[in-house]
TIKOL-682957 format. One record per residue: residue number from 1; residue in one letter; x, y negated, z of N, C-alpha, C, CB in turn. Coordinates in nm, 2 decimals. Glycine has a CB too. Layout:
% residues N
pos, code, neast, nnorth, nup, caeast, canorth, caup, ceast, cnorth, cup, cbeast, cbnorth, cbup
NUM, a, X, Y, Z, X, Y, Z, X, Y, Z, X, Y, Z .
...
***
This chain:
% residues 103
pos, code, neast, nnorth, nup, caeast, canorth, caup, ceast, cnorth, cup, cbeast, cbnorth, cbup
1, x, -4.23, -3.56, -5.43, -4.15, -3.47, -5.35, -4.02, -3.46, -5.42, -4.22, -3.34, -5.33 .
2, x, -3.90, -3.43, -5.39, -3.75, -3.43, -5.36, -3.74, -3.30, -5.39, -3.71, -3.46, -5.21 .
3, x, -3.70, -3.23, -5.51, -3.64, -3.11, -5.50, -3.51, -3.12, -5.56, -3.71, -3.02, -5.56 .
4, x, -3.45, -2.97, -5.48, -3.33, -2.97, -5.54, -3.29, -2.86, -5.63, -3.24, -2.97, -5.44 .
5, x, -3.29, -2.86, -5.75, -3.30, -2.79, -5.83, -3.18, -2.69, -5.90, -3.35, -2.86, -5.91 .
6, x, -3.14, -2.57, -5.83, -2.99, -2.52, -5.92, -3.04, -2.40, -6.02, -2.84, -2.45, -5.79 .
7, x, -2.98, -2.39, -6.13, -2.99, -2.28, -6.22, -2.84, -2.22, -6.21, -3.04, -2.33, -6.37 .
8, x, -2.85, -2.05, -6.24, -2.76, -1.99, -6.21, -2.77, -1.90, -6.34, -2.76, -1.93, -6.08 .
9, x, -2.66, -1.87, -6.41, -2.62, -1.85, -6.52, -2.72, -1.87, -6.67, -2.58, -1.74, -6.49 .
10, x, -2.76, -2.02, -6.59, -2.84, -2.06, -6.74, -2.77, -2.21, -6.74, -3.04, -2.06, -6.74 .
11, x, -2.86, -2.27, -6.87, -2.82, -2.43, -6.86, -2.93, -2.48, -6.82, -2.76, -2.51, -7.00 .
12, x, -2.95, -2.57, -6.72, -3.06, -2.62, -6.67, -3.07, -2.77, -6.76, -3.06, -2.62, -6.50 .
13, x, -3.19, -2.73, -6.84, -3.20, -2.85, -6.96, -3.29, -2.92, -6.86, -3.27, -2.81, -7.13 .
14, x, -3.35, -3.03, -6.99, -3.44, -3.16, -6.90, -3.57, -3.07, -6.96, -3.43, -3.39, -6.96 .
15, x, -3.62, -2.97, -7.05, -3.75, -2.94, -7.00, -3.78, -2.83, -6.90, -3.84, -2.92, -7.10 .
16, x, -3.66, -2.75, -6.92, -3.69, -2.65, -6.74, -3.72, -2.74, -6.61, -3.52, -2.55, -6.69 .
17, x, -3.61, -2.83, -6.60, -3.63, -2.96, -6.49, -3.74, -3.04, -6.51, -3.51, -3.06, -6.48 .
18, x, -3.77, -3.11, -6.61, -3.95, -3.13, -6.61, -4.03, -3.13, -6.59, -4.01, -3.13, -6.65 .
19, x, -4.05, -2.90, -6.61, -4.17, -2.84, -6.62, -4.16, -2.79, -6.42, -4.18, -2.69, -6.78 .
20, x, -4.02, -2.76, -6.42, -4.04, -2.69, -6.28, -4.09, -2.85, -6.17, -3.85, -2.59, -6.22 .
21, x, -4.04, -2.98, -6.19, -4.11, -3.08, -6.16, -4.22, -3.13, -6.13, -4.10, -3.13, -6.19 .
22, x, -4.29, -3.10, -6.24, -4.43, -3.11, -6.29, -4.51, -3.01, -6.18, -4.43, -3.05, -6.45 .
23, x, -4.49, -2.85, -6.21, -4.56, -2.74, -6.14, -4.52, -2.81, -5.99, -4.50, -2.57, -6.19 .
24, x, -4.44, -2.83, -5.93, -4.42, -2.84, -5.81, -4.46, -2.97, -5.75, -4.31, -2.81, -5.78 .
25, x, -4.51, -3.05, -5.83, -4.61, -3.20, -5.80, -4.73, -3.11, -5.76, -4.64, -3.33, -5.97 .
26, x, -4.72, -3.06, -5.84, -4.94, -3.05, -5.84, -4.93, -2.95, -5.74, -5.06, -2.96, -6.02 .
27, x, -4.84, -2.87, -5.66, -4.89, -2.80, -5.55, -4.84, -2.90, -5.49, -4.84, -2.65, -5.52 .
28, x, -4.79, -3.00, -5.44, -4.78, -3.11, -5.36, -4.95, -3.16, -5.31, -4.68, -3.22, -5.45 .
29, x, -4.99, -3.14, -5.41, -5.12, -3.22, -5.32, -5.23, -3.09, -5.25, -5.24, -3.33, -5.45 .
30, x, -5.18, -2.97, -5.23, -5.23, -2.87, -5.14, -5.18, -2.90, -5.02, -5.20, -2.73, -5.17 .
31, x, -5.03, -2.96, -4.96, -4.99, -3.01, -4.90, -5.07, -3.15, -4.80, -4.90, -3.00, -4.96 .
32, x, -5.15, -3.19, -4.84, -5.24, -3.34, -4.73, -5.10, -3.41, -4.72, -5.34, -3.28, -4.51 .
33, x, -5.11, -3.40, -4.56, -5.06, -3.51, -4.51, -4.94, -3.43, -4.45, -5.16, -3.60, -4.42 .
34, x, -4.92, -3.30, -4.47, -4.85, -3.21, -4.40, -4.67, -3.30, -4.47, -4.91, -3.00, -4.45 .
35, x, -4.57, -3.31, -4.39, -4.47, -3.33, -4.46, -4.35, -3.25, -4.52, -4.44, -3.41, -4.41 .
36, x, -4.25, -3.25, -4.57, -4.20, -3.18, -4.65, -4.03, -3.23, -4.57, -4.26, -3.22, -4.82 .
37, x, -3.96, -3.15, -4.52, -3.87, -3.13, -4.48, -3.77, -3.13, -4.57, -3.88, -3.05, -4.41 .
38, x, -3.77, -2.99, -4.66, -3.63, -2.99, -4.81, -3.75, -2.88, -4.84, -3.40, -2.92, -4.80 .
39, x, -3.67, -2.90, -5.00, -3.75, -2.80, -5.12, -3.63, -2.77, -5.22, -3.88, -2.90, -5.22 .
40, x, -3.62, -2.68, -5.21, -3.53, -2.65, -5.28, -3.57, -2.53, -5.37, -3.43, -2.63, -5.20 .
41, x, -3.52, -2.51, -5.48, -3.55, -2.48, -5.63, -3.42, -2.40, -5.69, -3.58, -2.62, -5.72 .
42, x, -3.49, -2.25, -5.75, -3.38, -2.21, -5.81, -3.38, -2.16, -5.95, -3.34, -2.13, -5.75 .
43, x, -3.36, -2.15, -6.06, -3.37, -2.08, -6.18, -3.28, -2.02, -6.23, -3.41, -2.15, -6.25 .
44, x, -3.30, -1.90, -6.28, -3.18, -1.84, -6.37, -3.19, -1.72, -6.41, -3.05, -1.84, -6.30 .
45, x, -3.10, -1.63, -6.47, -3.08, -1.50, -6.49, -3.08, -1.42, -6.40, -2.98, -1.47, -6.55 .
46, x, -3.20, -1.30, -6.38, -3.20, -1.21, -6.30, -3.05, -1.13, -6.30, -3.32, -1.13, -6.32 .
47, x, -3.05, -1.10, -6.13, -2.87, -1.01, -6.19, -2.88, -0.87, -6.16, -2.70, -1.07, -6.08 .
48, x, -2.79, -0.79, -6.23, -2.83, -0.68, -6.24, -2.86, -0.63, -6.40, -2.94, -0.68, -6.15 .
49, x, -2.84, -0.50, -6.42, -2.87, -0.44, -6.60, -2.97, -0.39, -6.59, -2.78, -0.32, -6.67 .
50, x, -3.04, -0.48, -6.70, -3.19, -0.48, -6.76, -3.21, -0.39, -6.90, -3.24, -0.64, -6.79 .
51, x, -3.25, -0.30, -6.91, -3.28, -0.24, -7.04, -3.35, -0.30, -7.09, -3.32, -0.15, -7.06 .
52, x, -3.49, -0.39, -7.10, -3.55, -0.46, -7.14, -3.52, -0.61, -7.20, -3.61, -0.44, -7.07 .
53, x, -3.43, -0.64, -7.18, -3.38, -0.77, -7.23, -3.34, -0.84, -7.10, -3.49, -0.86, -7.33 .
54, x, -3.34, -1.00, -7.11, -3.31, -1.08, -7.03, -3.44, -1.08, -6.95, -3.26, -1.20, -7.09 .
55, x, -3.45, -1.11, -6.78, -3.55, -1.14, -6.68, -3.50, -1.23, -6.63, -3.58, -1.05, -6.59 .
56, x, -3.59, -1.31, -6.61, -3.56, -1.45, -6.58, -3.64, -1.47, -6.42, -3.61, -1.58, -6.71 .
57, x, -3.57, -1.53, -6.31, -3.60, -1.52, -6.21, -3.62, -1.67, -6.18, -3.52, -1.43, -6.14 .
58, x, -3.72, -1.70, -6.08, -3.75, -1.84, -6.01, -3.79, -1.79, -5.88, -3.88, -1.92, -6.07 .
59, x, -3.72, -1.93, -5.80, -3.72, -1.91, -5.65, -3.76, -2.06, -5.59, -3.57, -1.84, -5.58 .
60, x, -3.86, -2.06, -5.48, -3.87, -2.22, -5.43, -3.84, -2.18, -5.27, -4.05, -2.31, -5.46 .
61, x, -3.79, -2.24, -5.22, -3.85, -2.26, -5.02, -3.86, -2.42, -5.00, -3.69, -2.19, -4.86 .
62, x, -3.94, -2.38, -4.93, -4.03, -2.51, -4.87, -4.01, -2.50, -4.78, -4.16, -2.53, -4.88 .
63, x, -3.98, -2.62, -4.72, -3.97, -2.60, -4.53, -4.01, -2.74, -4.51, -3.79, -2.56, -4.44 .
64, x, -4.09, -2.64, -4.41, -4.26, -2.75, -4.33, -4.22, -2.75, -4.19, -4.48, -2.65, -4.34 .
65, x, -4.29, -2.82, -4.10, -4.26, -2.81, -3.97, -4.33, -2.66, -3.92, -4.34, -2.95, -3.89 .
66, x, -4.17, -2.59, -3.89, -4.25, -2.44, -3.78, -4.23, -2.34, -3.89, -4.47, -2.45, -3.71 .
67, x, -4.23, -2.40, -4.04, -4.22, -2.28, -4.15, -4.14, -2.28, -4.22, -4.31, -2.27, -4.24 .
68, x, -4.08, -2.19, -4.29, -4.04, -2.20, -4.41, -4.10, -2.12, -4.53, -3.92, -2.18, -4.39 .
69, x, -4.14, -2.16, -4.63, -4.22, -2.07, -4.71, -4.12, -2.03, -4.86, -4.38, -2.14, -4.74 .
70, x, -4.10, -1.93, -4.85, -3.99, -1.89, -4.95, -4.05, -1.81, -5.07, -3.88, -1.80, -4.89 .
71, x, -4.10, -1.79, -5.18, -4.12, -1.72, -5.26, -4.04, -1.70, -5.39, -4.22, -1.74, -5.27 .
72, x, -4.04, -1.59, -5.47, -3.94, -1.55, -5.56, -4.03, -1.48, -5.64, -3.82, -1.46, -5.50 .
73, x, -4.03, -1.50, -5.80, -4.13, -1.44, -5.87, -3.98, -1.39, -6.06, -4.32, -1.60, -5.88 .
74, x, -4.02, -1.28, -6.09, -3.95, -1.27, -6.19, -4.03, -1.22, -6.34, -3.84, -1.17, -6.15 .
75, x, -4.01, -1.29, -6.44, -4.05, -1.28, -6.62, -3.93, -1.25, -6.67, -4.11, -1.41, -6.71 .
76, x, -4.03, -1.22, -6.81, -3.92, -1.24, -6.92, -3.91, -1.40, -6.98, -3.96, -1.13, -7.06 .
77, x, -4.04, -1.45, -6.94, -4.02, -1.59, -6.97, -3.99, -1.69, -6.86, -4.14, -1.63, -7.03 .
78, x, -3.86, -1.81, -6.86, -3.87, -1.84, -6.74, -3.99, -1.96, -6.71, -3.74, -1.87, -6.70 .
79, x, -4.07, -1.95, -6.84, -4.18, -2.10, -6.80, -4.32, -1.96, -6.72, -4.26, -2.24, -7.03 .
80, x, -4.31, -1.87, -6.77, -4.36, -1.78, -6.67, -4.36, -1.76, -6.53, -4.31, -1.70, -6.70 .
81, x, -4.23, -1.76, -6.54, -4.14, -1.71, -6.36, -4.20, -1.82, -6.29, -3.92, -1.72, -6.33 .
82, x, -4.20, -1.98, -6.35, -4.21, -2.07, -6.27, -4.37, -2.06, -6.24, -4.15, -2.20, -6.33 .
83, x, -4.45, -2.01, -6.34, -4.59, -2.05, -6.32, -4.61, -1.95, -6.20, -4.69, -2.04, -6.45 .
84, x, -4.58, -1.84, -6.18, -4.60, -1.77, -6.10, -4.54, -1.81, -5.95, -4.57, -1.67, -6.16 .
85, x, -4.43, -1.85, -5.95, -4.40, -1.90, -5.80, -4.51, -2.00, -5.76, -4.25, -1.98, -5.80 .
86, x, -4.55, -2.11, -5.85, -4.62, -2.19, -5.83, -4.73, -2.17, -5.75, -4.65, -2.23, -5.93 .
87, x, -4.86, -2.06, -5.84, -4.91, -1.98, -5.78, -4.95, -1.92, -5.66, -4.89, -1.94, -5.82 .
88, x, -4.83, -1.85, -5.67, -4.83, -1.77, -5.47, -4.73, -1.93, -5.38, -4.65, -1.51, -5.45 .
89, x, -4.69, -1.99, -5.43, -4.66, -2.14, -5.40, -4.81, -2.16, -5.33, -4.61, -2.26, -5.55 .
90, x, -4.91, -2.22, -5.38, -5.03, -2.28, -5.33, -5.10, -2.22, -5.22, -5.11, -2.28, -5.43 .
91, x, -5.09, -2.04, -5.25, -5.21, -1.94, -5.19, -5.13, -1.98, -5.02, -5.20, -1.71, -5.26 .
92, x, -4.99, -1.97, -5.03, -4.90, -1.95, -4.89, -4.91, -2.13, -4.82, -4.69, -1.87, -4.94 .
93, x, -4.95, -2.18, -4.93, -4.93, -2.36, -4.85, -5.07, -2.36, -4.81, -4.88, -2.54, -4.96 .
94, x, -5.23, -2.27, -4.81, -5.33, -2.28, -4.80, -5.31, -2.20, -4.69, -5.40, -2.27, -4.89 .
95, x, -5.27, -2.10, -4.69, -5.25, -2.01, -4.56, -5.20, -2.10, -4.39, -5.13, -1.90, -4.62 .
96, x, -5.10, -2.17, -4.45, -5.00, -2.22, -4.37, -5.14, -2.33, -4.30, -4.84, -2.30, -4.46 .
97, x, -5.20, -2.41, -4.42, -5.30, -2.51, -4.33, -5.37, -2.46, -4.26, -5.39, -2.60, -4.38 .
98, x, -5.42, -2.35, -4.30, -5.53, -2.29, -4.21, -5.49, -2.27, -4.06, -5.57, -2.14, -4.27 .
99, x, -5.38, -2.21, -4.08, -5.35, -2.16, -3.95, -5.27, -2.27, -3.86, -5.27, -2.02, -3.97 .
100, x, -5.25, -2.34, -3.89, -5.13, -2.48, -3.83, -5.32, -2.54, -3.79, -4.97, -2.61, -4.00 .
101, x, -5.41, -2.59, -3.85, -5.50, -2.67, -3.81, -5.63, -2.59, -3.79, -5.51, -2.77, -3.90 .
102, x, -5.66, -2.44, -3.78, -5.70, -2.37, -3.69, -5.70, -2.36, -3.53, -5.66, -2.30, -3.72 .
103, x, -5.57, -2.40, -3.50, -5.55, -2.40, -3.34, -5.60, -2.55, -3.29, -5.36, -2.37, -3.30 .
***
């Protein structure tokens, strides 16, 4: 799969781009045969004043035929942030088959 990957006020190294690669392969195969329109990918500094330190935010949308599935998940860690999009990434591409090959 094709993603397009921007980071916003960080430096998007080769293992943020790797790991967010990687995680978004392996929910690729929850997907079958369903195809993949754009994917697009976001990483960076949550905005806004944090008393707690830096929060690091991750964002994917997926757009499927009829959907678009957008989720946004925020850590302090961003290999965190990503695992978690991943995550509700899968639950919402399992939802989506059900109900697209339900009817």
């Amino acid at each position: 799969m094709k993603i397009d990957i921007k980071a916003t006020k960080i430096e998007l190294s080769k293992e943020i781009r790797g790991y967010l690669q990687k995680k978004l392969d392996r929910s690729e195969k929850f997907l079958g045969r369903v195809p993949v329109i754009n994917c697009h990918a976001e990483v960076g500094l949550a905005v806004g004043g944090q008393k707690r330190g830096k929060i690091y935010r991750a964002e994917v949308n997926l757009d499927l035929p009829g959907k678009l599935l957008r989720v946004e998940r925020e850590s302090e860690d961003i290999f965190k942030a990503i695992d978690k999009v991943k995550d509700h990434l899968d639950l919402l591409i399992k939802k989506y088959k059900e109900k697209k090959y339900k009817k």
